[in-house]
C-alpha positions as CSV (number, residue, x, y, z in Angstrom):
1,X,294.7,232.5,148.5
2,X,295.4,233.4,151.9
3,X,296.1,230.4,154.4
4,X,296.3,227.9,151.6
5,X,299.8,227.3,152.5
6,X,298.9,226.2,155.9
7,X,296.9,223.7,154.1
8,X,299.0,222.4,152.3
9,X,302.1,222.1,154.6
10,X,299.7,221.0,157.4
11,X,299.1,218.4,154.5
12,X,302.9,217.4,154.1
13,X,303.4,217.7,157.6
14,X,300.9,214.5,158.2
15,X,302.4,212.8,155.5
16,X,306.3,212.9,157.5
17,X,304.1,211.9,160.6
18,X,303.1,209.0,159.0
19,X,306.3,208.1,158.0
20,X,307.4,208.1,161.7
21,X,304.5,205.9,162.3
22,X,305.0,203.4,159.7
23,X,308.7,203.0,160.8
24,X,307.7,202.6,164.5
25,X,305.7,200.0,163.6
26,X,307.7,198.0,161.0
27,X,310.1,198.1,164.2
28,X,308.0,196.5,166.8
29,X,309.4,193.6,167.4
30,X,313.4,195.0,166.7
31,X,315.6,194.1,169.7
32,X,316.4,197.9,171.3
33,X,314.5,199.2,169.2
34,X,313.4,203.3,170.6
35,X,310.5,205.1,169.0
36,X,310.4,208.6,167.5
37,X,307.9,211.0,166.7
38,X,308.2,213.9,164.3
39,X,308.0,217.3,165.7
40,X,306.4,220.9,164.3
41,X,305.4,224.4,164.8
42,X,304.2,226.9,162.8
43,X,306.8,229.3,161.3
44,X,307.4,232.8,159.7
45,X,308.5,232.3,157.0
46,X,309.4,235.6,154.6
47,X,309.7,233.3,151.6
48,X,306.3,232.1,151.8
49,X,304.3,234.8,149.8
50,X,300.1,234.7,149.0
51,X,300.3,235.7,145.3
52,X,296.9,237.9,145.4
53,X,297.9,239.6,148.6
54,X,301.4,239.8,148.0
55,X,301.8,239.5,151.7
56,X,303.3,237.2,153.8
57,X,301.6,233.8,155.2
58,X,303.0,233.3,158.1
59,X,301.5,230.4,159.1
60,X,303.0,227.8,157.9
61,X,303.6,224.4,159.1
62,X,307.2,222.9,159.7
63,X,309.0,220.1,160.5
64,X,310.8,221.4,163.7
65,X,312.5,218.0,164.4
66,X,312.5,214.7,166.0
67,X,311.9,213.1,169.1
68,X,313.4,209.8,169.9
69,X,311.4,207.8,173.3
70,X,314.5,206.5,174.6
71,X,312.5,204.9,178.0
72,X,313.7,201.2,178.2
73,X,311.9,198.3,176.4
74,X,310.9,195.2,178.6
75,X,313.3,192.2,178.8
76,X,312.7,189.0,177.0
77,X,314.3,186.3,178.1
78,X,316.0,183.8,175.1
79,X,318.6,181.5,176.9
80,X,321.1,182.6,174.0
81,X,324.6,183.4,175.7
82,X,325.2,186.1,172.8
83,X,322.0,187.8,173.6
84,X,322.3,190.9,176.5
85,X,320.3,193.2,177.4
86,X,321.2,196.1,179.3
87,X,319.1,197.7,182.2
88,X,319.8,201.3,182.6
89,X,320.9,204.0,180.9
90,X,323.3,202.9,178.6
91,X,324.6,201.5,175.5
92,X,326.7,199.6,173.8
93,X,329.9,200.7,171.3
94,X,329.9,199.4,167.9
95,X,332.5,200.0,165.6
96,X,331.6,200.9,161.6
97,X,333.5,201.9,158.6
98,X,332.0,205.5,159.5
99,X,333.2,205.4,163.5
100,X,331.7,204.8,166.8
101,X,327.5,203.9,166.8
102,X,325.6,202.9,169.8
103,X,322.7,200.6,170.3
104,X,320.4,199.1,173.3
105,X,320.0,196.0,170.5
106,X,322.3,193.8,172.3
107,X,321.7,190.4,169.8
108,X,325.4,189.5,169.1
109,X,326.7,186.7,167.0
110,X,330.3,185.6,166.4
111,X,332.4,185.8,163.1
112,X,334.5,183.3,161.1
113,X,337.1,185.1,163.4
114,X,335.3,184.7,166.9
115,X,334.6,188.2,167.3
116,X,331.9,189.6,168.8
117,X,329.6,190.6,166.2
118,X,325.9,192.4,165.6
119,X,324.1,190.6,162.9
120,X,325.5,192.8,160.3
121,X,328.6,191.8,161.0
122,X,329.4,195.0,162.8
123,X,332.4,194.3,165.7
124,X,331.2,195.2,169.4
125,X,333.9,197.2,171.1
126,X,335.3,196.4,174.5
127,X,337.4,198.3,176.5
128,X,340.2,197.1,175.5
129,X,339.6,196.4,171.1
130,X,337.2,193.6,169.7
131,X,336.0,191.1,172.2
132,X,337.4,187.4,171.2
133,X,335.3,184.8,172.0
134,X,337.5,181.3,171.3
135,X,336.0,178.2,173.6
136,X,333.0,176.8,174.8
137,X,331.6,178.5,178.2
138,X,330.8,181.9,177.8
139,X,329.8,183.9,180.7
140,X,329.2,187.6,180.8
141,X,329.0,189.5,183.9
142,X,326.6,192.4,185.3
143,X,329.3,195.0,184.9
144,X,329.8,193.9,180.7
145,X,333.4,191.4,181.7
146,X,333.9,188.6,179.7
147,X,334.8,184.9,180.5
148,X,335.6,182.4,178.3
149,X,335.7,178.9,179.9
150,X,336.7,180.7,182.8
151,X,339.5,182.8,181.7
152,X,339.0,186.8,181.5
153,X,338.4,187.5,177.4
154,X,337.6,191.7,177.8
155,X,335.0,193.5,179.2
156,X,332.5,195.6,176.7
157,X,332.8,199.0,176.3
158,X,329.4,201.1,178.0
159,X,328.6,204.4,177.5
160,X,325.9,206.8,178.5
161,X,325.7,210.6,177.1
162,X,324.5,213.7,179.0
163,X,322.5,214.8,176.4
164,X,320.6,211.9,174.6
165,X,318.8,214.4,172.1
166,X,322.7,214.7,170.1
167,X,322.0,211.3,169.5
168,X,320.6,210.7,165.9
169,X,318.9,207.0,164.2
170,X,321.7,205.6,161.3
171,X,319.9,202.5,160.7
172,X,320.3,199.0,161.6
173,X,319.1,200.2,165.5
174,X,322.5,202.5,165.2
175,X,322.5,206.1,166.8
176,X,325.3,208.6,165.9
177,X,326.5,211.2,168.4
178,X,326.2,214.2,166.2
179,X,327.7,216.6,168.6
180,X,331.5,216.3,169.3
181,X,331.2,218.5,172.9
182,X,328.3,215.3,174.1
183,X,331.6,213.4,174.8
184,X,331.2,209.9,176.3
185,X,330.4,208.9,179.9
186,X,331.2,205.4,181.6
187,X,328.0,203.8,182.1
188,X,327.1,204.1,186.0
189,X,324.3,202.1,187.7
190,X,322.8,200.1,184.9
191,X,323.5,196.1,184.4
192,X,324.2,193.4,181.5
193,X,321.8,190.6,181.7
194,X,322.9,187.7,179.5
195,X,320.6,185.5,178.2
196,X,318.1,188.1,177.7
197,X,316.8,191.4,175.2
198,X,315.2,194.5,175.0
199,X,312.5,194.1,173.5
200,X,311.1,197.1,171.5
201,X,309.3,200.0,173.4
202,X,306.8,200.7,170.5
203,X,303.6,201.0,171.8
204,X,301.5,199.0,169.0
205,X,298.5,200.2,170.2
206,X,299.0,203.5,170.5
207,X,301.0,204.0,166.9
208,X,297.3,202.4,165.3
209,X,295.5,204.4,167.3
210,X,298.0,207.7,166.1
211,X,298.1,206.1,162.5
212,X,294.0,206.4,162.5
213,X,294.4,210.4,163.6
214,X,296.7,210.6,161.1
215,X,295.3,209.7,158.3
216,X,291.9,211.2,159.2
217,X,293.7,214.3,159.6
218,X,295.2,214.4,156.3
219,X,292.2,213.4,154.6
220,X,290.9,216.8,156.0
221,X,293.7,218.4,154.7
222,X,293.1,217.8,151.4
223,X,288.8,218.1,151.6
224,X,289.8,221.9,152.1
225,X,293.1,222.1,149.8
226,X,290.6,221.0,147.3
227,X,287.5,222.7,148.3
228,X,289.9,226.3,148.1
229,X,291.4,224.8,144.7
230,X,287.4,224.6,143.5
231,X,286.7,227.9,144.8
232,X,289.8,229.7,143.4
233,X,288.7,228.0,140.0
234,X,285.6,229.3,140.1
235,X,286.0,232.9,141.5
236,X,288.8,232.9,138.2
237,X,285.7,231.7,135.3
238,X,283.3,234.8,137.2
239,X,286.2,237.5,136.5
240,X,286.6,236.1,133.2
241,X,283.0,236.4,132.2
């Protein structure tokens, strides 16, 4: 039946929305956090074939790609001295079994070893290796240097990219650069602010209010898969009679 595969993939298409949705909001209140949105456009698609027709639909509904909202999140204060939050565009180097990650999620912890460490244990890079953090007083400057009781311990490594949309979600508030040529820039302009995080910059509000659409329009979706599905059963019992 001709256009049921707009149905349908309109159908699926709400379903991936959703998921972008769901995960926004699950990650409200993650430090750094940066929404995305899923993307689509109606293709041509040669493989897609109506089976009474034998012609091509060509309007078909596809997941084109992602967009990730990478507009800062507000800045909470917390009085924790391993807490930063970084104003600007920026972000931080973490080092993983599969290479370099970056994050705006700037909740750091120490190890058994006195590294600098995300909550999953991850080591944040400076400049110069792994930032050691060994004594009581820990102050950390605008420009990412770090002092421990006074005495220079490193300075964090900060980055910025050209071209943000190379940057791809891991996990765990992680992005990967996924293009080798989006090489690394020194972060220029933007400040550490210890003491503080970035709060999330999910809009609650507006995810319901795109959760509601959603859902409504999917609902639709399936009303006419099913109404076509009731038709195309019944046009089949009149030819068989």
């Amino acid at each position: 039946m001709k256009g049921i595969y707009t149905v349908v993939s309109g159908a699926v298409a709400q379903e991936r929305r959703l998921g972008f949705i769901s995960n926004n909001l699950a990650n409200a209140l993650t430090a750094g956090y940066k929404s995305s949105k899923a993307v689509f456009e109606g293709v041509l698609s040669s493989s897609v074939i109506d089976v009474e027709t034998n012609k091509e639909d060509n309007t078909f509904v596809g997941t084109y790609d992602s967009h990730i909202n990478f507009a800062e999140g507000s800045l909470v204060e917390t009085g924790n001295k391993l807490d930063l939050a970084l104003q600007g565009d920026g972000f931080f180097v973490i080092r993983t079994p599969q290479g370099y990650r970056y994050t705006r999620n700037g909740q750091f912890a120490l190890n058994a070893d006195k590294t600098l460490v995300t909550h999953d244990g991850l080591p944040v890079v400076g400049e110069g290796g792994d930032i050691i953090v060994d004594g009581r007083e820990v102050s950390i400057e605008k420009d990412g240097s770090v002092f421990v009781d006074k005495a220079s311990a490193g300075k964090l490594k900060l980055v910025r990219f050209a071209a943000k949309e190379f940057l791809r979600p891991v996990g765990r508030s992680l992005f990967e650069n996924m293009n080798q040529e989006n090489r690394e820039l020194p972060m220029v302009g933007s400040s550490v602010n210890q003491g503080f995080s970035e709060a999330s910059n999910v809009e609650v509000v507006k995810e319901m209010l795109d959760m509601i659409a959603c859902m409504r329009a999917y609902e639709a979706y399936r009303k006419v898969q099913q109404t076509a599905s009731d038709a195309s059963a019944k046009l089949q019992e009149v030819v068989r009679n």
